[in-house]
N, C-alpha and C positions, 0 to 999 in steps of 0.2 A: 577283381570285382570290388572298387573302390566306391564307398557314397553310397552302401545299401543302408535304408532307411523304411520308417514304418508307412502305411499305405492308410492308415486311418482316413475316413472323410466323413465327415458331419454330411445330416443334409438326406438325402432321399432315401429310405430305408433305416430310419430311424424308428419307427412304428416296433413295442414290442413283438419279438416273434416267438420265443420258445427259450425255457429254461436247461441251461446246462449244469453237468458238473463243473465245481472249481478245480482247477487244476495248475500245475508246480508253475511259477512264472506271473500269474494272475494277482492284481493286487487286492490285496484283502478287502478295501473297500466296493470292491464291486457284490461281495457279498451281498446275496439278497435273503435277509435271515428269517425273515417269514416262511418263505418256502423253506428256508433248509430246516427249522423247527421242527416241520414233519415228515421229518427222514434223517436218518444217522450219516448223513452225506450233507456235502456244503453244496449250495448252486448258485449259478448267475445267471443274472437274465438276459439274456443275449436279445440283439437286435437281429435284423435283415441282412444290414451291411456288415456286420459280424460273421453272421453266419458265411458271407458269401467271401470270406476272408480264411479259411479252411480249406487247404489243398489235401486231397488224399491221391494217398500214393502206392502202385504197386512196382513189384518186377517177377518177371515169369520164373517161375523155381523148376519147369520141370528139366527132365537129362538133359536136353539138345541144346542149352543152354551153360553145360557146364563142357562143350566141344569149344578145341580151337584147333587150327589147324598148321601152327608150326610151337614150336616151344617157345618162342620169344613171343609169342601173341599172350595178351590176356582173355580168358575163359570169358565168354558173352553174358555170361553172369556175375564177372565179376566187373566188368566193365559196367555193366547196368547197376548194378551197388553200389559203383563208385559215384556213379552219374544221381542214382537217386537220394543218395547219402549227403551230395555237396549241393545238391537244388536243394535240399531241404533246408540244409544249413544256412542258403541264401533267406530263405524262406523266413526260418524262425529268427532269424539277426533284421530281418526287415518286419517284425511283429504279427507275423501268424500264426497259425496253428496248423499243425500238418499232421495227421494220422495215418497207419496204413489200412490198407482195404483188405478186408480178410483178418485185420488183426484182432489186439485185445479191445478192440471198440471204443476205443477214448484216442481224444486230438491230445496232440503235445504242444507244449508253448515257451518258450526262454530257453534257458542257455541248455538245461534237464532235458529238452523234447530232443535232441538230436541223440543222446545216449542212448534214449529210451526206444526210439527208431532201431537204432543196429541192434538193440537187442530185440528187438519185435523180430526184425529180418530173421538172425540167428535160430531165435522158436519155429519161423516158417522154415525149416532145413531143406534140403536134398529133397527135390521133386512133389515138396508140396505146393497145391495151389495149383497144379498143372498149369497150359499153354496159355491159357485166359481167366480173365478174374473173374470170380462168384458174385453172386448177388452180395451186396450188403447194407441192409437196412437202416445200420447204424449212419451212414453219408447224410447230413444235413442238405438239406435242400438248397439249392443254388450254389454250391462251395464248385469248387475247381478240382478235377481230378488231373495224374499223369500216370497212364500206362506205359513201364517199358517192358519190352520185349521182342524176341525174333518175328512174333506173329505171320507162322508158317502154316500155321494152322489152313484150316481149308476158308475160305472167305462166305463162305452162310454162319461158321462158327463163330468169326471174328465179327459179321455185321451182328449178330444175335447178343452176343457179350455187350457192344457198344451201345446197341440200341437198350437193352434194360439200364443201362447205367444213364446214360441220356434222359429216359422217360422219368427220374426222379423229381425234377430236373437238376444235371448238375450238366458244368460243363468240359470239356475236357482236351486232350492232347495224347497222342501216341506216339512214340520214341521206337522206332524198329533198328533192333542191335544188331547186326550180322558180321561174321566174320569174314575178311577177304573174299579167304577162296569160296564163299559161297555164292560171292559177286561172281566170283571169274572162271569158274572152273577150271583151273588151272590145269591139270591132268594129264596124261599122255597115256595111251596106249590104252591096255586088258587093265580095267577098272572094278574092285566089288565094291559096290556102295552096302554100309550095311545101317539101318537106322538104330537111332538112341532109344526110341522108345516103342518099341516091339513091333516096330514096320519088317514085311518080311526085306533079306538082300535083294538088289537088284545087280546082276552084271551086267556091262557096258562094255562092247569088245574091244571100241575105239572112241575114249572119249573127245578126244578133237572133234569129232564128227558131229556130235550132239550138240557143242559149246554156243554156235547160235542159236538156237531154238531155247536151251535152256535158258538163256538169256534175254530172248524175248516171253518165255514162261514168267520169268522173274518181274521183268519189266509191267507183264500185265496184271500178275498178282498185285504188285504195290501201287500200280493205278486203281487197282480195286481196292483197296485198304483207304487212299487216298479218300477215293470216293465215298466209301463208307461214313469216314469222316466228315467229310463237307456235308453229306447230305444231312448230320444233326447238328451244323455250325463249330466240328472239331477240326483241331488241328493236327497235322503227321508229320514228321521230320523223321530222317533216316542218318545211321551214324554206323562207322564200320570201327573193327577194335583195334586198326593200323591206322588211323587220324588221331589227330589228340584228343584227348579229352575235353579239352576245354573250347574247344569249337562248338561240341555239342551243349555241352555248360550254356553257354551264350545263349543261343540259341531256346534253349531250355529257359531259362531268366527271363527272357523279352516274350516270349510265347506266353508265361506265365503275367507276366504283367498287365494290369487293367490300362484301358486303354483310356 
């Protein structure tokens, strides 16, 4: 990722829009000291085009995200932290701000916002934050958001999650993380499926049998997800944790970029 660089642009959205805190990265002269006189915090006064230069960012913490399914595979959680750890880094080396959704409610900015990132993740541990992101108020209006996760969830939970996040308005991107075998059903023969997160088991006496249909189960889910998307002008990209990384990286970069 050669030639990242800042996205500042003069010009439409220049108009004051709302005061922030200062924060590590920020040069002092943006200080605006009147306002901070009347508060034991410093602020600046952010514009439009500022504002819409904040990407927030989640990844699903809960169990079904820490399955993989052979031992050389990486954990679908940990593939997605790696993926939301190095967009950010794109991010803040190209001069923005990037916060997480759910977190301690402040953007990070300079070379300090990526640290402060993995450690925000780290506070969100094991299975908080469940399958989809929470409301969060703190999201500045017009910024960019990126959801990753399996987003297995049932699809009225997933359109419900996108559309409050949508109606801010911000804009946004889904990342769905899945492991292989949950492409392929790989399987042979007397199968117990047992879920991660307190679904009861299912037995399957012959999973060969099933392997089309769950794949067109698959298939229609993520055209639903798709559509979810488009219908608030987001975007969905799909990534499995046996391709590189950096496919989805790319992909992730250019989706993010203003057009």
């Amino acid at each position: 990722m050669q030639g990242v660089h800042g996205r500042r642009r003069a010009g439409q959205g220049d108009a004051f829009w709302q005061y922030r805190p200062f924060l590590p990265g920020d040069a002092a002269n943006r200080i605006d000291w009147r306002q901070s006189a009347r508060s034991d915090r410093l602020f600046i006064r952010e514009t439009e085009w500022e504002a819409a230069q904040t990407v927030a960012v989640w990844r699903d913490a809960s169990p079904s995200m820490d399955w993989r399914s052979a031992p050389g595979l990486p954990p679908k959680r940990e593939r997605a932290e790696l993926l939301l750890l190095a967009t950010a880094s794109l991010l803040l080396r190209g001069g923005e701000r990037v916060r997480l959704i759910g977190g301690p409610g402040r953007s990070h900015a300079g070379r300090a916002g990526l640290e402060a990132l993995a450690q925000g993740l780290l506070l969100r541990g094991d299975g908080q934050g469940g399958g989809l992101p929470q409301p969060d108020a703190g999201l500045p209006r017009h910024a960019r958001v990126l959801l990753i996760g399996d987003f297995l969830s049932p699809l009225a939970e997933v359109q419900h999650a996108v559309a409050r996040l949508a109606a801010l308005p911000v804009h946004g991107h889904l990342l769905q993380v899945l492991d292989p075998a949950e492409e392929t059903l790989p399987y042979l023969g007397r199968i117990r499926f047992e879920g991660l997160e307190a679904e009861e088991p299912t037995l399957v006496p012959r999973v060969e049998g099933i392997r089309a249909l769950y794949a067109e189960r698959l298939r229609q889910h993520r055209a639903g997800i798709a559509a979810i998307a488009a219908a608030v002008g987001w975007g969905f990209l799909t990534h499995r944790t046996d391709q590189p990384p950096e496919q989805a990286l790319l992909a992730l970069w250019q989706a993010l970029s203003p057009e």
